[in-house]
N, CA, C and O atoms as a Tinker XYZ file with bonds, in Angstrom:
   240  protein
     1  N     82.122000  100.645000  109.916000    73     2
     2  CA    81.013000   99.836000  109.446000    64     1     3
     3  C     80.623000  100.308000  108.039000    63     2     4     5
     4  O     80.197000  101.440000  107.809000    81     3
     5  N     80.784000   99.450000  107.211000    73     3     6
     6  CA    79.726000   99.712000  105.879000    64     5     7
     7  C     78.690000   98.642000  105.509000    63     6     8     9
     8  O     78.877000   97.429000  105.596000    81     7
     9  N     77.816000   99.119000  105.177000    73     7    10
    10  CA    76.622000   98.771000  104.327000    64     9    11
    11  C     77.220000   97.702000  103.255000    63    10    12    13
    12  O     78.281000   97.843000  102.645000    81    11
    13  N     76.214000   96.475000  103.139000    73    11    14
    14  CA    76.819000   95.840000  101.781000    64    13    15
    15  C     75.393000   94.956000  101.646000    63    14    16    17
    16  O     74.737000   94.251000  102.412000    81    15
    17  N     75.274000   95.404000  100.192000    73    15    18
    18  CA    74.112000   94.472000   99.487000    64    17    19
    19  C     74.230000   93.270000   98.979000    63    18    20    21
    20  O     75.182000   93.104000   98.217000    81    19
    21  N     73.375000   92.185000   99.231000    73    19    22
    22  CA    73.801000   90.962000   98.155000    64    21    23
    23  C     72.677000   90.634000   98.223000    63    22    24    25
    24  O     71.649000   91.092000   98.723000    81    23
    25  N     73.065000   89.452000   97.452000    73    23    26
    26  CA    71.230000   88.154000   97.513000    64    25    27
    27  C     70.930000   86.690000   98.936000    63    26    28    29
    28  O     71.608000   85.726000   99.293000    81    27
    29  N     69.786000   87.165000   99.297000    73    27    30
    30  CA    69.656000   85.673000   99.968000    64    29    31
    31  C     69.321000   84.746000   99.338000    63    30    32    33
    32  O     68.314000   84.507000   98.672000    81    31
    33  N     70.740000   83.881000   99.698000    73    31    34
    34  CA    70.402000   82.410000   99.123000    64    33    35
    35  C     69.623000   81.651000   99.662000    63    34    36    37
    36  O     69.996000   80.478000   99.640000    81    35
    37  N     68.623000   81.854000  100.174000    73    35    38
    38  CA    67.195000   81.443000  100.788000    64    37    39
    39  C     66.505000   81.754000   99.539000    63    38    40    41
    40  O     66.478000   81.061000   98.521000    81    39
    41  N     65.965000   82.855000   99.741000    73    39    42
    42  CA    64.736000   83.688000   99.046000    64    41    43
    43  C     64.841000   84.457000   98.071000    63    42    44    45
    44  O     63.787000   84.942000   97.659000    81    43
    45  N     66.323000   84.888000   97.265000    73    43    46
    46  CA    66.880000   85.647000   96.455000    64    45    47
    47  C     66.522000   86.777000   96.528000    63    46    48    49
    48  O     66.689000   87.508000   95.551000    81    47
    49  N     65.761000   87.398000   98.021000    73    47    50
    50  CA    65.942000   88.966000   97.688000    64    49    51
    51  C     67.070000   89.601000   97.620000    63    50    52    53
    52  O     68.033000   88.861000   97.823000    81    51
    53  N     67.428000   91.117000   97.332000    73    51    54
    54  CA    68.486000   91.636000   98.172000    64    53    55
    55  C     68.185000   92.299000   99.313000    63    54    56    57
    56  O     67.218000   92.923000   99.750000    81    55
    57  N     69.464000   91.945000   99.747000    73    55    58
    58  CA    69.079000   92.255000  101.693000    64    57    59
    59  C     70.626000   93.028000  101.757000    63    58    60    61
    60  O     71.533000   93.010000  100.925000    81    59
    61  N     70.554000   93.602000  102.881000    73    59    62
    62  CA    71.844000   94.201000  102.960000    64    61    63
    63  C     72.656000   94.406000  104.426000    63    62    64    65
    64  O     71.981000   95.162000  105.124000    81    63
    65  N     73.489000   94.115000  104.895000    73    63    66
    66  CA    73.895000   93.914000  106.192000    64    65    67
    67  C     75.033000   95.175000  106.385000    63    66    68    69
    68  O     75.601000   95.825000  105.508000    81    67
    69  N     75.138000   95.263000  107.753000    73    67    70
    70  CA    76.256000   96.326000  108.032000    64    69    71
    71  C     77.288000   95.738000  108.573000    63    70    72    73
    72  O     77.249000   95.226000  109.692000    81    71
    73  N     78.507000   95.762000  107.676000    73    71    74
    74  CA    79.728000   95.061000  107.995000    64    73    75
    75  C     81.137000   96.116000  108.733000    63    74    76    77
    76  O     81.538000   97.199000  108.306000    81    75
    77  N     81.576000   95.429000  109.791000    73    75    78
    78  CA    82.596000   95.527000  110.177000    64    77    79
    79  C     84.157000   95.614000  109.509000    63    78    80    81
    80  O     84.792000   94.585000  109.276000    81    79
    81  N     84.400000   96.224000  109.383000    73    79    82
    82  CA    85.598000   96.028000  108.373000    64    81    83
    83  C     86.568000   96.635000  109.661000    63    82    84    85
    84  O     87.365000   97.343000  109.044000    81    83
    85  N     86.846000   96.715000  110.783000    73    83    86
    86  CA    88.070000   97.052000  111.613000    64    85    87
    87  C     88.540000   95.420000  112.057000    63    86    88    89
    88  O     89.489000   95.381000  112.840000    81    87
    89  N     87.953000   94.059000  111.620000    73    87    90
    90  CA    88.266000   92.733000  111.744000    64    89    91
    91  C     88.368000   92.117000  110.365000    63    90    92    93
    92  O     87.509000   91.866000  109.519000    81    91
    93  N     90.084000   91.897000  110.406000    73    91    94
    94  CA    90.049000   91.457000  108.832000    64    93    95
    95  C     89.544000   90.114000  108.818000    63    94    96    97
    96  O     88.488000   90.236000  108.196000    81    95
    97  N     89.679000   88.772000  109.166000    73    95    98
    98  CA    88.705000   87.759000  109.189000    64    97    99
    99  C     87.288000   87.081000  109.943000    63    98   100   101
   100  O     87.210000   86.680000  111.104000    81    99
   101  N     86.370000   87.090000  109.054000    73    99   102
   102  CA    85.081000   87.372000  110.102000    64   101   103
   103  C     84.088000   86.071000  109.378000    63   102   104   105
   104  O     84.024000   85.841000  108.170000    81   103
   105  N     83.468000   85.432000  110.308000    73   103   106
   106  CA    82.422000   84.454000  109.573000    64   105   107
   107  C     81.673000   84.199000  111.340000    63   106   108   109
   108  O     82.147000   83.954000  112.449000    81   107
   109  N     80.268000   84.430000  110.771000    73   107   110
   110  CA    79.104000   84.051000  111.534000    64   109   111
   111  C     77.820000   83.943000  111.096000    63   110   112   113
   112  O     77.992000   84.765000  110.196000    81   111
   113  N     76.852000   83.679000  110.983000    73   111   114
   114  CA    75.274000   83.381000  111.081000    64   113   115
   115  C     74.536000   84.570000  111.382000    63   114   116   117
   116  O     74.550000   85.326000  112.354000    81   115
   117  N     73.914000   84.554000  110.355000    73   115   118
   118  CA    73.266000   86.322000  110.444000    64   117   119
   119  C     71.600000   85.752000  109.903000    63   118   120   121
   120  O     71.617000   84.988000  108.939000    81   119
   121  N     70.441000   86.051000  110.403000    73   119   122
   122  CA    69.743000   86.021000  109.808000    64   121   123
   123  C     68.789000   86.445000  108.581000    63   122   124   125
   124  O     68.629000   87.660000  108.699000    81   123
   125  N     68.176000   86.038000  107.600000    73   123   126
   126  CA    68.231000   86.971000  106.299000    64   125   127
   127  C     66.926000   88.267000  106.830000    63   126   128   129
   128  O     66.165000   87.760000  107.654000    81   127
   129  N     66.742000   89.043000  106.664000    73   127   130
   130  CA    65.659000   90.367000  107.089000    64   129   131
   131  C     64.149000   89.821000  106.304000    63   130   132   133
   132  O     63.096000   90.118000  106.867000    81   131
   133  N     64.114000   89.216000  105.314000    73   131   134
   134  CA    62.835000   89.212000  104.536000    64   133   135
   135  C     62.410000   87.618000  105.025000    63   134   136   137
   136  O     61.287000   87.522000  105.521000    81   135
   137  N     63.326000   86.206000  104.907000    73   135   138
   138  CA    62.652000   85.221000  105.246000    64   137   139
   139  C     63.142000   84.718000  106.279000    63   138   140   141
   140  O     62.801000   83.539000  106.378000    81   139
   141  N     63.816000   85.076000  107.139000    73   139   142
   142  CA    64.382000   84.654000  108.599000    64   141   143
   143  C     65.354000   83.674000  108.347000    63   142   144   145
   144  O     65.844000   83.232000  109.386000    81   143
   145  N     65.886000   83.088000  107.097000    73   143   146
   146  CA    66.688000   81.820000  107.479000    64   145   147
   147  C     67.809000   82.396000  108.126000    63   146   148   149
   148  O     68.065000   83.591000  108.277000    81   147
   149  N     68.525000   81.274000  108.536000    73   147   150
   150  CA    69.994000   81.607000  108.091000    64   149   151
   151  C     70.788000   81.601000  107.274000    63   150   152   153
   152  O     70.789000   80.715000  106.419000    81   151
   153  N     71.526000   82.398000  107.288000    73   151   154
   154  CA    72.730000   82.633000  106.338000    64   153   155
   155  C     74.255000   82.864000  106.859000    63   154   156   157
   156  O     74.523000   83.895000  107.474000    81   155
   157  N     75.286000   81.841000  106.587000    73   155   158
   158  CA    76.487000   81.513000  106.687000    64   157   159
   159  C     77.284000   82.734000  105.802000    63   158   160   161
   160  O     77.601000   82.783000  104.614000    81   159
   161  N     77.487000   83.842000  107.097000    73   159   162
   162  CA    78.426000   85.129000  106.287000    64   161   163
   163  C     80.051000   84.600000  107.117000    63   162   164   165
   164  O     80.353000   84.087000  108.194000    81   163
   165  N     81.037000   85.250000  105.467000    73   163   166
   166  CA    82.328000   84.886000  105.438000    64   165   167
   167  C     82.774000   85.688000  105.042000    63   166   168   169
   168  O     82.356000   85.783000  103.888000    81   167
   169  N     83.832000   86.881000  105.372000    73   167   170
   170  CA    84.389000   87.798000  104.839000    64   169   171
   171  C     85.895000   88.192000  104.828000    63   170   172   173
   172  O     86.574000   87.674000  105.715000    81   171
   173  N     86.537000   89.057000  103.933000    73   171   174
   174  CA    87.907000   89.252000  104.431000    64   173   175
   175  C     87.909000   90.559000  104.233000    63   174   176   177
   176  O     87.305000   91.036000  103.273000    81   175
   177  N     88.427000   91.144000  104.903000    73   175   178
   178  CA    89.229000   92.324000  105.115000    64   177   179
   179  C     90.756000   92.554000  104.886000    63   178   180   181
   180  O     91.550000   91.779000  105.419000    81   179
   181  N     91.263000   93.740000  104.002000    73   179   182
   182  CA    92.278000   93.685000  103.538000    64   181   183
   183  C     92.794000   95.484000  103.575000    63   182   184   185
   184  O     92.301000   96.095000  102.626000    81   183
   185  N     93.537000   96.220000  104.355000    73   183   186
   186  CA    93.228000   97.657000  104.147000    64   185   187
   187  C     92.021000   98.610000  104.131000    63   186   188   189
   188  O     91.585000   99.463000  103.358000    81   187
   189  N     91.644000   98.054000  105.417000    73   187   190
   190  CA    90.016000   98.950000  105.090000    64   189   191
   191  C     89.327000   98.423000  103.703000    63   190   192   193
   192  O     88.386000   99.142000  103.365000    81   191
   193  N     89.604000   97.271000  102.782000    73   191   194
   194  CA    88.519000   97.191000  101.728000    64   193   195
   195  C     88.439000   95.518000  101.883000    63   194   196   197
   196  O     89.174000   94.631000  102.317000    81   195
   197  N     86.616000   95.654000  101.041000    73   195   198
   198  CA    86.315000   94.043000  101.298000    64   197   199
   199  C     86.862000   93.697000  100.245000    63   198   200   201
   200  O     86.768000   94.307000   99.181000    81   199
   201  N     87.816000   92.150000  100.536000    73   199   202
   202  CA    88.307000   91.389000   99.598000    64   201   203
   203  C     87.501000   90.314000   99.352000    63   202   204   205
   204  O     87.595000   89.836000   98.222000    81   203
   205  N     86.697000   89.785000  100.151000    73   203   206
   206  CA    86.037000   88.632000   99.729000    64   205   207
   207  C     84.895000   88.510000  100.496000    63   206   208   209
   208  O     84.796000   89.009000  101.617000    81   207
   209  N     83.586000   87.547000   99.671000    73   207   210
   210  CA    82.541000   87.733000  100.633000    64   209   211
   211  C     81.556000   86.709000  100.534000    63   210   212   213
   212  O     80.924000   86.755000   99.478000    81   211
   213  N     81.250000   85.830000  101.295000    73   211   214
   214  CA    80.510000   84.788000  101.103000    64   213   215
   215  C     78.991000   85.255000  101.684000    63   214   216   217
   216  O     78.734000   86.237000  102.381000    81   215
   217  N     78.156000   84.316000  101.210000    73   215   218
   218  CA    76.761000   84.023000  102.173000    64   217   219
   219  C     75.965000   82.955000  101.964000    63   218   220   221
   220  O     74.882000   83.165000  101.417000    81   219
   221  N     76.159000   82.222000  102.172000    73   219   222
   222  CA    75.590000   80.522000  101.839000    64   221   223
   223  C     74.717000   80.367000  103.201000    63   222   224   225
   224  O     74.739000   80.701000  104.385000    81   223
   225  N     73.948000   79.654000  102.280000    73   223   226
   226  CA    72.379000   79.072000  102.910000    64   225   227
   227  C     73.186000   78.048000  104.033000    63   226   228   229
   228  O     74.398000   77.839000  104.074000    81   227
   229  N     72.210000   77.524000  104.858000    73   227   230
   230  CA    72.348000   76.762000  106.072000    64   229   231
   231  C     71.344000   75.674000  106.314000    63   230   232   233
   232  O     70.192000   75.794000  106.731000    81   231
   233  N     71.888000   74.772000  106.031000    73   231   234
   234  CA    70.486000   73.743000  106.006000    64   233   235
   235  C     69.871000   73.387000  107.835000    63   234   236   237
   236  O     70.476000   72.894000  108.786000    81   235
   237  N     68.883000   73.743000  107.747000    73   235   238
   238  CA    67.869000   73.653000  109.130000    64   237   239
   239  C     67.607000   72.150000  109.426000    63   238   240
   240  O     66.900000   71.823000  110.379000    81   239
């Protein structure tokens, strides 16, 4: 598991989630910590390192 910071595309804080990296393709719905939306996380895994990383808003 590592730590990874970005921005919510809700509310533009930074928020920071703890990611899995022993699953190289991963996408689910995480909620943001400061304004509750959701947020559409997308990631890749490549050798133990993140190759790519999404987080797009979710329209309610």
């Amino acid at each position: 598991m590592e730590e990874h910071f970005f921005q919510c595309p809700h509310c533009w804080e930074e928020i920071s989630m703890l990611l899995d990296y022993s699953v190289s393709q991963q996408s689910y719905v995480e909620d943001c910590e400061v304004c509750c939306n959701p947020i559409q996380i997308t990631l890749s895994i490549n050798d133990h390192t993140l190759e790519s990383f999404s987080a797009q808003s979710i329209e309610q």
